[in-house]
Kinemage of the C-alpha trace (Angstrom):
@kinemage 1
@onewidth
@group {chain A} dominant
@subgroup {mainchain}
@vectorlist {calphas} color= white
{ca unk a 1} P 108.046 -35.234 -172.903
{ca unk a 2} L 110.581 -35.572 -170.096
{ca unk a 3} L 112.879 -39.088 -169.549
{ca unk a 4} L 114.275 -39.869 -166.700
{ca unk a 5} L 118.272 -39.999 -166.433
{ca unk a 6} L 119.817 -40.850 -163.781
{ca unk a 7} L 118.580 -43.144 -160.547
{ca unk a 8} L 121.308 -42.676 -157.550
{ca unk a 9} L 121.205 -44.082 -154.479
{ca unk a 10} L 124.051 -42.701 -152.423
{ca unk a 11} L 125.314 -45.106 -149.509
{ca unk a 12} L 128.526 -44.639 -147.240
{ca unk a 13} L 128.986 -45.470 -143.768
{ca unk a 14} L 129.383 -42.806 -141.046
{ca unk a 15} L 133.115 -43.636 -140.593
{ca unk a 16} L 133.535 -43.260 -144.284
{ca unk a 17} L 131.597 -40.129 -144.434
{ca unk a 18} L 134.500 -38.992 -141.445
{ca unk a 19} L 137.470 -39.601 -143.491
{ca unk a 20} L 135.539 -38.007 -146.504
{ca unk a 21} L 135.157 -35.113 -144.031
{ca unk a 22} L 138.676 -35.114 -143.205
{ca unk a 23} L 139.876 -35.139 -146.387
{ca unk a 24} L 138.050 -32.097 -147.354
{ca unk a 25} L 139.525 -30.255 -144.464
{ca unk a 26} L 142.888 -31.560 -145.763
{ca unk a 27} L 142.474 -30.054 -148.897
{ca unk a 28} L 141.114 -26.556 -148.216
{ca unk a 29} L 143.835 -26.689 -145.337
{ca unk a 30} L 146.270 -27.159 -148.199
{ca unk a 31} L 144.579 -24.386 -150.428
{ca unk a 32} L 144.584 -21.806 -147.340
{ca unk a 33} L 140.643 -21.580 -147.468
{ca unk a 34} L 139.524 -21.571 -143.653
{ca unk a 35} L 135.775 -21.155 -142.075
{ca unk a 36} L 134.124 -20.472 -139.233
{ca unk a 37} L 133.469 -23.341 -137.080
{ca unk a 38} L 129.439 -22.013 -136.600
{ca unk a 39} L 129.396 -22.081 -139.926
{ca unk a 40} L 126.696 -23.873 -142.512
{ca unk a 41} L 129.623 -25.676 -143.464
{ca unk a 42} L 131.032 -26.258 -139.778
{ca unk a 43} L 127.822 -26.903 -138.717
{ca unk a 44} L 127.545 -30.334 -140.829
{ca unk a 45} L 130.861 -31.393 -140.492
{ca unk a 46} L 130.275 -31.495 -137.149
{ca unk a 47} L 127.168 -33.822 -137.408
{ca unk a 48} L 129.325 -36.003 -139.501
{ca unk a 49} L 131.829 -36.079 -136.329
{ca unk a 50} L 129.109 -36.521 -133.831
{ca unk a 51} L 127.175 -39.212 -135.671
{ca unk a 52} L 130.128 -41.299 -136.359
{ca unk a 53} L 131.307 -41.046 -132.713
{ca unk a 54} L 128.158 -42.206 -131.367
{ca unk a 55} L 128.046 -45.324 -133.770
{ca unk a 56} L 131.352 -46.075 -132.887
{ca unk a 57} L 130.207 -45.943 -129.455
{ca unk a 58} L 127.102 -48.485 -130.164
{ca unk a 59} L 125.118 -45.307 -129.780
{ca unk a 60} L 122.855 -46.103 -132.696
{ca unk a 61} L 119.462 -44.267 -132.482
{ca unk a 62} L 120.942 -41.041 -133.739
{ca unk a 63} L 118.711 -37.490 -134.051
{ca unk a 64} L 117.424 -37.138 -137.623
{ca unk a 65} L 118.742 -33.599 -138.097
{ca unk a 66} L 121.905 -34.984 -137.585
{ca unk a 67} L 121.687 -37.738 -140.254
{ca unk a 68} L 120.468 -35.393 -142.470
{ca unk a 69} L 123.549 -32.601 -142.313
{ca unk a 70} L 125.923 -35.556 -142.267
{ca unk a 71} L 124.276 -36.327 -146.133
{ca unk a 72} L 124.799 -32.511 -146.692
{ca unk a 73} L 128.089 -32.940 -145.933
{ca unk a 74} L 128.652 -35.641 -147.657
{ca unk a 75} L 127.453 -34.153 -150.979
{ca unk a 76} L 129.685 -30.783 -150.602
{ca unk a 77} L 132.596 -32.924 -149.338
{ca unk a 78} L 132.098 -35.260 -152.679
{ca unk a 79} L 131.882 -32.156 -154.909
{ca unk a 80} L 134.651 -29.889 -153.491
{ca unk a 81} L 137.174 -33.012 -153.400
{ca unk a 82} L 135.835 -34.130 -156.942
{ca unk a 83} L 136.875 -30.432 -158.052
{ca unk a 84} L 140.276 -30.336 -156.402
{ca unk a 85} L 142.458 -30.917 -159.547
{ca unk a 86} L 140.660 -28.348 -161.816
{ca unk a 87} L 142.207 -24.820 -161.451
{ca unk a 88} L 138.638 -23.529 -163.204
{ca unk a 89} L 136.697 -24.484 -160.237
{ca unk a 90} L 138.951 -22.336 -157.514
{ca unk a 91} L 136.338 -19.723 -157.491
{ca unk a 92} L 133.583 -22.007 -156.877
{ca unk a 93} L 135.425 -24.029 -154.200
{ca unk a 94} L 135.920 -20.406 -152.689
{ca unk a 95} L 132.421 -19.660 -152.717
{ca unk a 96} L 131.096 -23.338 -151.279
{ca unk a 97} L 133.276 -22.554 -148.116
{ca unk a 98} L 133.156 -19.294 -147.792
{ca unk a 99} L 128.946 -18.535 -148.846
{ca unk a 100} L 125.860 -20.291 -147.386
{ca unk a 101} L 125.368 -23.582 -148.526
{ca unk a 102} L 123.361 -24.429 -145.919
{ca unk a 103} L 121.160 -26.988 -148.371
{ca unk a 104} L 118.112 -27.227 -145.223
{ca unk a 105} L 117.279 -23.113 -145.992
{ca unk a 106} L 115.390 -22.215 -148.558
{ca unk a 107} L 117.098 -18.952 -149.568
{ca unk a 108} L 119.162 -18.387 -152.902
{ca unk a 109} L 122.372 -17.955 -152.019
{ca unk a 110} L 126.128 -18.407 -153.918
{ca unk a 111} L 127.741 -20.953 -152.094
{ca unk a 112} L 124.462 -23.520 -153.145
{ca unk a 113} L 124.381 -22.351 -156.620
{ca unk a 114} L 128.279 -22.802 -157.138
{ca unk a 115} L 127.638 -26.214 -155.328
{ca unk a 116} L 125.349 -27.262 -157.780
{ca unk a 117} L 127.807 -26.396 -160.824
{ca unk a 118} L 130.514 -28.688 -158.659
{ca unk a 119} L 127.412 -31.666 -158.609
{ca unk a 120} L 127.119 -31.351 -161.743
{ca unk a 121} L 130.453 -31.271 -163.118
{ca unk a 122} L 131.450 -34.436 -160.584
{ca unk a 123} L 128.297 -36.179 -162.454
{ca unk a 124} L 129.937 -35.609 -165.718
{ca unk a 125} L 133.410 -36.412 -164.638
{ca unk a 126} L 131.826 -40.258 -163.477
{ca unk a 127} L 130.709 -40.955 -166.527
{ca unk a 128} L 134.084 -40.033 -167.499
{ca unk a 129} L 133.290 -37.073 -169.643
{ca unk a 130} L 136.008 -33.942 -169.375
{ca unk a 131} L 135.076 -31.428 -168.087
{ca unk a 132} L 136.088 -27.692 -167.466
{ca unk a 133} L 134.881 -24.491 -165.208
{ca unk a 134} L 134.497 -21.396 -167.715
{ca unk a 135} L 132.643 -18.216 -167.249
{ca unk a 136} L 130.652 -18.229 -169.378
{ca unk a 137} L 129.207 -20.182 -169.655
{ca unk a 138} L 129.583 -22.209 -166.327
{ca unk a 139} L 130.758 -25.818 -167.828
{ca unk a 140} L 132.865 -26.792 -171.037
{ca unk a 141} L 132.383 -30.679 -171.803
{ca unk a 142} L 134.931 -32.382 -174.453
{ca unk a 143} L 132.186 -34.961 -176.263
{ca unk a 144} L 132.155 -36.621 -179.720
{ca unk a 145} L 131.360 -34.174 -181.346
{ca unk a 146} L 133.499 -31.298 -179.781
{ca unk a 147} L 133.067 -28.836 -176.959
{ca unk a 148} L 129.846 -28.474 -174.994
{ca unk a 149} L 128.540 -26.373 -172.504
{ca unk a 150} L 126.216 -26.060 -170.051
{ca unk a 151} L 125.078 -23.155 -168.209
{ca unk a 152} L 124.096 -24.149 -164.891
{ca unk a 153} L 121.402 -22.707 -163.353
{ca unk a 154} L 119.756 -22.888 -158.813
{ca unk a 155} L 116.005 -22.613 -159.372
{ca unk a 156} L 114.940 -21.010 -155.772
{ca unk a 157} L 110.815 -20.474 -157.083
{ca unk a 158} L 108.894 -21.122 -159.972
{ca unk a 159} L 108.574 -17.292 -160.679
{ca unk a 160} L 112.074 -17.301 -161.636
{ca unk a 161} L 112.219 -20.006 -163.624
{ca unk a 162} L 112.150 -17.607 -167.118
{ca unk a 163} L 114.587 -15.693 -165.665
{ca unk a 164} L 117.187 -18.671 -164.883
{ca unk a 165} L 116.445 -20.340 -168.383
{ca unk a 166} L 117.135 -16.461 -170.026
{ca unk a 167} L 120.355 -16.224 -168.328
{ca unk a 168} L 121.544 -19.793 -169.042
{ca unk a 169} L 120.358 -18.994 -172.770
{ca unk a 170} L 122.190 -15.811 -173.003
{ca unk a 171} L 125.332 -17.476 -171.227
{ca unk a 172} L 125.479 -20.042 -174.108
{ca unk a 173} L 125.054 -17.635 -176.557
{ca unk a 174} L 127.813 -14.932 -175.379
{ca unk a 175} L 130.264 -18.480 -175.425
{ca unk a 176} L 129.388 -19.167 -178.919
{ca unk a 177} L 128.116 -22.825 -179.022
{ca unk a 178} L 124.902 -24.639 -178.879
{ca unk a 179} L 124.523 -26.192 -175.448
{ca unk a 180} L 122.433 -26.776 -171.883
{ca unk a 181} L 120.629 -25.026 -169.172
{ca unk a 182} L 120.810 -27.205 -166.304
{ca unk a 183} L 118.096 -26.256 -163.261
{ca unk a 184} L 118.577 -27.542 -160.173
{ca unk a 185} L 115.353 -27.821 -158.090
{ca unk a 186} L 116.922 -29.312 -154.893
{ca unk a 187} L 115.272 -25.511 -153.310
{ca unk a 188} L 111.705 -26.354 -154.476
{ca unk a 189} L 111.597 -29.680 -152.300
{ca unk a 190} L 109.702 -28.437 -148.931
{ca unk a 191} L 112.083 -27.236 -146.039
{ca unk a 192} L 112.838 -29.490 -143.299
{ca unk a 193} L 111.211 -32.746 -145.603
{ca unk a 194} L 112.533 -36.273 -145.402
{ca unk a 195} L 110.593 -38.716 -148.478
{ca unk a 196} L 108.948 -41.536 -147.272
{ca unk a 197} L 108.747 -44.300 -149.115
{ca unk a 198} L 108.379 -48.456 -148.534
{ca unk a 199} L 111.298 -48.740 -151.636
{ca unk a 200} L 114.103 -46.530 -152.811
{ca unk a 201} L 111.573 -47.387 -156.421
{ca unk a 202} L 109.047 -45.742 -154.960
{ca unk a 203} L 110.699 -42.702 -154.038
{ca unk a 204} L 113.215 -42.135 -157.253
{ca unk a 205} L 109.235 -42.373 -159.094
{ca unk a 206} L 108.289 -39.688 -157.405
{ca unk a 207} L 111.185 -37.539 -157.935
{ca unk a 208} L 110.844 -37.962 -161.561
{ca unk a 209} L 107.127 -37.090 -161.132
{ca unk a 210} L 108.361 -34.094 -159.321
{ca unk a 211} L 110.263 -33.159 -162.171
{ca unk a 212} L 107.767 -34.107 -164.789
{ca unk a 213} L 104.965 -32.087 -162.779
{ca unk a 214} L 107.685 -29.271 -162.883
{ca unk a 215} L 107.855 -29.263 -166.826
{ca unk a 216} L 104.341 -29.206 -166.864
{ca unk a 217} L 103.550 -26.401 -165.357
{ca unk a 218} L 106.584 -24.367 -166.649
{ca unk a 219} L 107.044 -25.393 -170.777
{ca unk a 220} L 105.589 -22.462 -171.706
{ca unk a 221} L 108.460 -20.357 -170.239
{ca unk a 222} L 110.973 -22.669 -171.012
{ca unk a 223} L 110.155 -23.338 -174.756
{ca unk a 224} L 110.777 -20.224 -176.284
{ca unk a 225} L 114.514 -20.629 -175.756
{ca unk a 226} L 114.532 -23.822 -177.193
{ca unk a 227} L 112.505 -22.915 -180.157
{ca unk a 228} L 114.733 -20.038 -180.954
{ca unk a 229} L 117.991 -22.028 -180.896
{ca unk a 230} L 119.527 -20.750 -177.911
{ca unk a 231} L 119.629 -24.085 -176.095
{ca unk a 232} L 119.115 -27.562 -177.429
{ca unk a 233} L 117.375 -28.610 -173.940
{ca unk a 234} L 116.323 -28.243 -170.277
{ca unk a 235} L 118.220 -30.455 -167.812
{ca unk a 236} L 116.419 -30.904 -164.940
{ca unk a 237} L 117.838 -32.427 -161.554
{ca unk a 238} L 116.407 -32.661 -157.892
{ca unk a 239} L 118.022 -34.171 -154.971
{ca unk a 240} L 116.505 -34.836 -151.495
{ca unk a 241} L 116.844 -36.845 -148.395
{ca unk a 242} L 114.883 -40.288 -148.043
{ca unk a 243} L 113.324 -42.914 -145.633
{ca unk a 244} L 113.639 -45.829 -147.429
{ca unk a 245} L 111.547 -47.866 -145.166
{ca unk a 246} L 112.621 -51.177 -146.926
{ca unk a 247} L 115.343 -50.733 -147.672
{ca unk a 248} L 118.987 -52.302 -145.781
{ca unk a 249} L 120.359 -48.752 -145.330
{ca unk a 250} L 117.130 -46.626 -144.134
{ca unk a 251} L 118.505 -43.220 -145.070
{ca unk a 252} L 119.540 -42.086 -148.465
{ca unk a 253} L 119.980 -38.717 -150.197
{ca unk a 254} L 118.980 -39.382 -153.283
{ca unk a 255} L 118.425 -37.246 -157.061
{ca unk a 256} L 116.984 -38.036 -160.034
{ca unk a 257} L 117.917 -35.912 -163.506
{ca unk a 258} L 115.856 -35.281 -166.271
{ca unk a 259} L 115.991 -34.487 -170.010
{ca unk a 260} L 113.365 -32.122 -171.471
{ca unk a 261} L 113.320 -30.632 -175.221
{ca unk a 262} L 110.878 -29.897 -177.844
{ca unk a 263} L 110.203 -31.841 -181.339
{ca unk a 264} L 111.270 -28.752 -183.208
{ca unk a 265} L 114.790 -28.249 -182.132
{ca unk a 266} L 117.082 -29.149 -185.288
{ca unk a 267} L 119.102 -32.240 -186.172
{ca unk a 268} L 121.783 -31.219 -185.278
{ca unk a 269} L 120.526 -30.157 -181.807
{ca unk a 270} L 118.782 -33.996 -181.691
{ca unk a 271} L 121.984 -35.233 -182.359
{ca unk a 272} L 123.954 -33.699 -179.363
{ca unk a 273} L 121.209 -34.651 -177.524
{ca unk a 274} L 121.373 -38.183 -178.538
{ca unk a 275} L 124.800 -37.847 -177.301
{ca unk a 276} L 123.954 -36.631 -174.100
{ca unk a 277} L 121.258 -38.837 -173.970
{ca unk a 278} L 123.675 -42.014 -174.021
{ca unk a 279} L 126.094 -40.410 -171.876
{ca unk a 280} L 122.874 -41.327 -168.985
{ca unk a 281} L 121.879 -44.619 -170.440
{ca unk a 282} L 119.069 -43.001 -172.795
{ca unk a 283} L 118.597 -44.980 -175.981
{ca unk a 284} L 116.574 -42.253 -177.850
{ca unk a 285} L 116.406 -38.460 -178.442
{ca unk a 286} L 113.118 -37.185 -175.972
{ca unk a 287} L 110.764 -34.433 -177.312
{ca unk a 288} L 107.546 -32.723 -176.975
């Protein structure tokens, strides 16, 4: 069984999406990290610039590709700035600017797998957890109990989802501590898709239906590493962009995370997991 953790809608006005913009500038200005202005990363920065012109200008039909890198660069501006302060996440940072993380392509690639270490990490860090940048495994949290980590984990097709849980599994293990593989399955949402949906409730039930459907078809290849101790659970997230037909602000990027372990992981294992579990508003342990 799978439970649903987290339900995010993500709103911010062009102008503030700007000054987000130029604040990341600011701060890989400051860190001497530069990139090329054709860049995936140049290329939505400048969408954010264009869009927020054009409003400003009572220009307000906008183009749709447009709105949809200015998101993108909203959530790698977010990330990157929430990272800033952590000397363990240079390398990342450096590989977010410098890689493809253009998040419309659906190729692997190591600026959108360090990205999604960054997400997750700034996820943690809201809910006030600490959090630090170690390889191995990828993430160190400080919780309750002691020091957690997570190995996290860009799922690019379903054939290499053993592969990705293997890694994370052998990542935990060379640290030395029970932990998480996180899979992020923003690359598994079609190419060039925007959800439709009359209510943002509508669409953040079909993400989690999208990740449910994912478990489904994949606990066979995932199991084994829970069954063997090497991880106390899957967590699963997916992020896409939205048409919230509805809704007061029409156009959301918006994710969904998900929980998934097995009955016969040990109590101790349940126990972190109830930690976790509380950490997104979970009142119970979640098993198949």
């Amino acid at each position: 069984m799978s439970e649903k953790l987290q339900r995010t809608p993500t709103y911010m006005t062009y102008d503030e999406m700007r000054v987000l913009c130029i604040e990341l500038k600011s701060e890989l200005s400051e860190r001497g990290i530069s990139y090329h202005s054709n860049s995936a990363l140049g290329q939505v920065l400048r969408s954010v610039e264009n869009l927020a012109r054009d409003w400003e200008n009572g220009e307000r039909a906008g183009y749709i590709r447009d709105i949809i890198n200015a998101s993108h660069a909203r959530r790698i501006a977010d990330a990157c700035i929430a990272a800033s302060t952590d000397p363990g996440a240079n390398e990342c940072l450096r590989r977010v600017i410098m890689k493809n993380t253009n998040l419309a392509e659906r190729v692997s690639s190591q600026g959108k797998d360090a990205l999604w270490e960054l997400e997750l990490s700034q996820m943690l860090k809201r809910r006030a957890v600490a959090v630090q940048h170690v390889d191995p495994p990828d993430l160190i949290c400080s919780l309750c109990f002691g020091k957690y980590p997570i190995a996290c984990k860009k799922v690019y097709s379903e054939k290499g989802v053993e592969a990705q849980v293997r890694k994370g599994a052998q990542q935990l293990h060379e640290y030395g501590l029970p932990g998480l593989v996180a899979l992020n399955l923003d690359d598994l949402v079609p190419a060039d898709s925007v959800l439709q949906s009359p209510t943002f409730l509508g669409a953040m039930e079909y993400l989690h239906s999208f990740n449910a459907d994912f478990i489904r078809r994949n606990q066979l290849k995932m199991q084994r590493f829970l069954k063997d101790g090497r991880c106390d659970a899957i967590l699963i997230s997916t992020a896409t962009f939205a048409d919230i037909r509805e809704s007061e602000r029409r156009f959301n990027s918006i994710s969904t995370t998900t929980l998934w372990t097995i009955e016969t992981v040990s109590l101790q294992a349940r126990e972190r997991i109830r930690v976790i579990g509380q950490l997104f508003d979970i009142s119970k342990p979640v098993s198949k």
